[in-house]
C-alpha positions in Angstrom: 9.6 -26.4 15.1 12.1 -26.2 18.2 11.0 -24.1 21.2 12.8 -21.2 20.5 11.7 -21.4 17.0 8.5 -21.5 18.6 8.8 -18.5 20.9 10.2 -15.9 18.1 7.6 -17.1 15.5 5.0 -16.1 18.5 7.2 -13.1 19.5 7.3 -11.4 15.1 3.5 -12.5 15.7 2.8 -9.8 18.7 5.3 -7.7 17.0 3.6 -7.3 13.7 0.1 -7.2 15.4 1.3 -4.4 17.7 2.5 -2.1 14.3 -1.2 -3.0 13.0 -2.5 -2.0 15.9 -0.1 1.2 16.0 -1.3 2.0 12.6 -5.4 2.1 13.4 -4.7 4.0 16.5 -2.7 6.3 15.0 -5.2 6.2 11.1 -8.2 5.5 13.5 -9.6 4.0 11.0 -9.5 -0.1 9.8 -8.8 0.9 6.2 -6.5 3.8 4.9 -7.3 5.2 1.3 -4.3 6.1 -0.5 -4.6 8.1 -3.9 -3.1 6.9 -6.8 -1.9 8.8 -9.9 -2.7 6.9 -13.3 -0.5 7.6 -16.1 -2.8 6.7 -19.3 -1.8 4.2 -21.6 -2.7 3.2 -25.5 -2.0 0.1 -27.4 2.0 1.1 -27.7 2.7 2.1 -23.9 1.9 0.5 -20.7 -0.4 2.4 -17.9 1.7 4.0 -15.5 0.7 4.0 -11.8 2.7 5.9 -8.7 1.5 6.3 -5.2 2.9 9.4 -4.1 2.8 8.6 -0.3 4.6 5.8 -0.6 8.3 6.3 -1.7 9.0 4.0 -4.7 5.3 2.3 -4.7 4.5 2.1 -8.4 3.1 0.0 -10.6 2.1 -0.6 -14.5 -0.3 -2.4 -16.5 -1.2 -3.3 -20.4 -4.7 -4.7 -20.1 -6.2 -1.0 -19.1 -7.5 1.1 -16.4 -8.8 -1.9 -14.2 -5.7 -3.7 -13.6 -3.3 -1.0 -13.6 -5.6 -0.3 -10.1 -5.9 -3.7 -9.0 -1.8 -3.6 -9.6 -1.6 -0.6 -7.6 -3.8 -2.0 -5.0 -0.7 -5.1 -4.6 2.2 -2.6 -4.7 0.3 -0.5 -2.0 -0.3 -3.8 0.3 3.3 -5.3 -0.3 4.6 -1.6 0.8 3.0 -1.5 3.7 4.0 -4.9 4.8 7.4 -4.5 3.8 7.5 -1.0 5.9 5.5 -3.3 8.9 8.5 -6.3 8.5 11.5 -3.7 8.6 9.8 -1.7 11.3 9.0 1.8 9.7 6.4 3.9 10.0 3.5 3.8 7.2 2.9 7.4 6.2 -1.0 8.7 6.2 -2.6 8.9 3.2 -2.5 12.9 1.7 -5.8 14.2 -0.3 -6.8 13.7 -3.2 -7.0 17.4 -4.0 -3.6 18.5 -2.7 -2.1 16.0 -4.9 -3.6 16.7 -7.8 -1.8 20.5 -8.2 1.6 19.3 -8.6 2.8 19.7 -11.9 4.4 16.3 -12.0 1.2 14.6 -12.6 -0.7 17.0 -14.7 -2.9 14.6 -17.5 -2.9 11.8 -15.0 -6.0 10.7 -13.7 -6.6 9.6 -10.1 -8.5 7.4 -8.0 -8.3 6.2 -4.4 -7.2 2.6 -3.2 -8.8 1.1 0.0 -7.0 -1.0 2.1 -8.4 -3.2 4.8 -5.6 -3.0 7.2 -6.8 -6.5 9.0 -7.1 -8.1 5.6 -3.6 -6.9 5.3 -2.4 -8.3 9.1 -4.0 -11.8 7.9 -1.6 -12.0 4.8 1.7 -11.0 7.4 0.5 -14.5 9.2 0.0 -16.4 5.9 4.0 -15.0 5.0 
């Protein structure tokens, strides 16, 4: 690695740390808790998830309950670092409640995702 490959590398580094730091300021909190609407599944269909904060965050699962979460849990985190990388903002998480009157997800079942935002700054240096 050159100097100036050097500098940005350190430079994206700051950058992305600053947006995590942004976020818990502006959270004030070190984990955000997003609700997720579960779509149920049988042995024919796949178990739906969306995550209506987070335009276009879904996911799906055939082995049940448990990993369409834990599949929801990596959509949320993959978001979130894609919003940090392209410099958006990460919208705050809604409640639970509020969610849960919109017709669109009547049936569904729901659940909250934590996410450990400096769990999440350790995978942008890993990337």
């Amino acid at each position: 690695m050159d100097l100036i490959q050097a500098y940005e590398a350190h430079h994206y580094s700051i950058a992305v740390l600053d947006q995590i730091e942004t976020i818990n300021s502006r959270m004030d909190q070190t984990h955000l808790r997003y609700p997720i609407a579960i779509e149920p599944g049988n042995a024919k269909t796949t178990w739906g998830v969306v995550v209506p904060d987070l335009p276009g965050c879904f996911s799906a699962a055939d082995g049940g309950i448990d990993e369409a979460i834990d599949n929801a849990k990596e959509s949320i985190e993959l978001w979130i670092k894609d919003a940090i990388d392209a410099g958006r903002d990460i919208p705050k998480p809604s409640s639970i409640l509020a969610l849960q009157k919109k017709n669109e997800f009547q049936g569904w079942l729901w659940t909250i995702v934590e996410i450990r935002l400096a769990l999440l700054s350790s995978r942008v240096y890993s990337g």
